[in-house]
C-alpha positions, 0 to 999 in steps of 0.5 A: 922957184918961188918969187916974191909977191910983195910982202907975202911970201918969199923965197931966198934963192942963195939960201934956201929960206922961206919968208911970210911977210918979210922978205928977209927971212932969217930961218927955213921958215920965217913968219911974220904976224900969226900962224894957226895950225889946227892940228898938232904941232911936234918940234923935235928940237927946243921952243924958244920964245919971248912970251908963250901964252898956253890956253887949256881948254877943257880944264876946270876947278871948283870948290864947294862944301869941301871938295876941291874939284878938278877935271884936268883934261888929260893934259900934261901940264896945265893951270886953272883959272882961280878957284874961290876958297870960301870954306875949308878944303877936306877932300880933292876929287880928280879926274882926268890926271894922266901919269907924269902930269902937273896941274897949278891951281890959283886959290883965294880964300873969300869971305874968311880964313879957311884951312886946307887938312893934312888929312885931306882925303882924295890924293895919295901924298900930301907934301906940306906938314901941318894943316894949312890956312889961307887968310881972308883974302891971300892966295895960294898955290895948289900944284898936283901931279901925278907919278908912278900911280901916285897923286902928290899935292903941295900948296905953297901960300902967299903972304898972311897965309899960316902953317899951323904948328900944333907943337906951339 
């Protein structure tokens, strides 16, 4: 049997739990302060937290002469840094983007309102109707995913941003 060691680690006797930095432990593992786990981690059960911070290196977006690009990683679920829109978006090239997964990408227009094409080349399904501009300075969102072979982008717009309707 263990025994306490201050504050360090601690094992109840009448129930079995484990505590790292508290002698009150109130599961089978109770840790109080940081934890690091350098290889994978599998939960079978839920995940419930007050704040979850996920880091995804090895993500990464850009944008030039108009092409948005993206090297998800093989993530399953992931968000980009913000991606500068400083022209219009005709083309997405993908890379990395595994089957079932989602990417969020963060883009602001900079230096003039830009439009993102409904004939945009690169993704197989678009699910927004008609051209789409991001005025100077407003955000939007770009989410991608891809299922059953098939890449869909969506892009939601923030305030100021415009749907352009042709039919008036």
């Amino acid at each position: 049997q263990w025994i306490s060691d201050g504050n360090n680690i601690y094992y109840d006797v009448s129930g079995g739990n484990v505590g790292v930095g508290t002698q009150i432990p109130r599961s089978n593992l109770h840790i109080v302060g940081n934890a690091y786990v350098s290889s994978n981690l599998t939960v079978d059960g839920d995940v419930v937290a007050h704040n979850i911070k996920l880091t995804n290196t090895g993500i990464s977006a850009s944008f030039a002469t108009g092409t948005l690009t993206l090297n998800a990683d093989n993530k399953t679920y992931c968000t980009s840094s913000v991606v500068i829109l400083n022209g219009n978006m005709t083309t997405v090239s993908i890379s990395n983007l595994i089957e079932g997964s989602q990417v969020v990408i963060p883009i602001q227009a900079s230096g003039g309102d830009y439009t993102i094409s409904n004939s945009l080349t690169g993704v197989d399904y678009k699910l927004f109707p008609n051209t789409l501009t991001i005025t100077n300075g407003n955000q939007a969102l770009i989410t991608l995913t891809k299922l059953d072979g098939s890449t869909y982008l969506n892009v939601l717009p923030f305030q100021d941003s415009a749907i352009n309707d042709p039919g008036g």
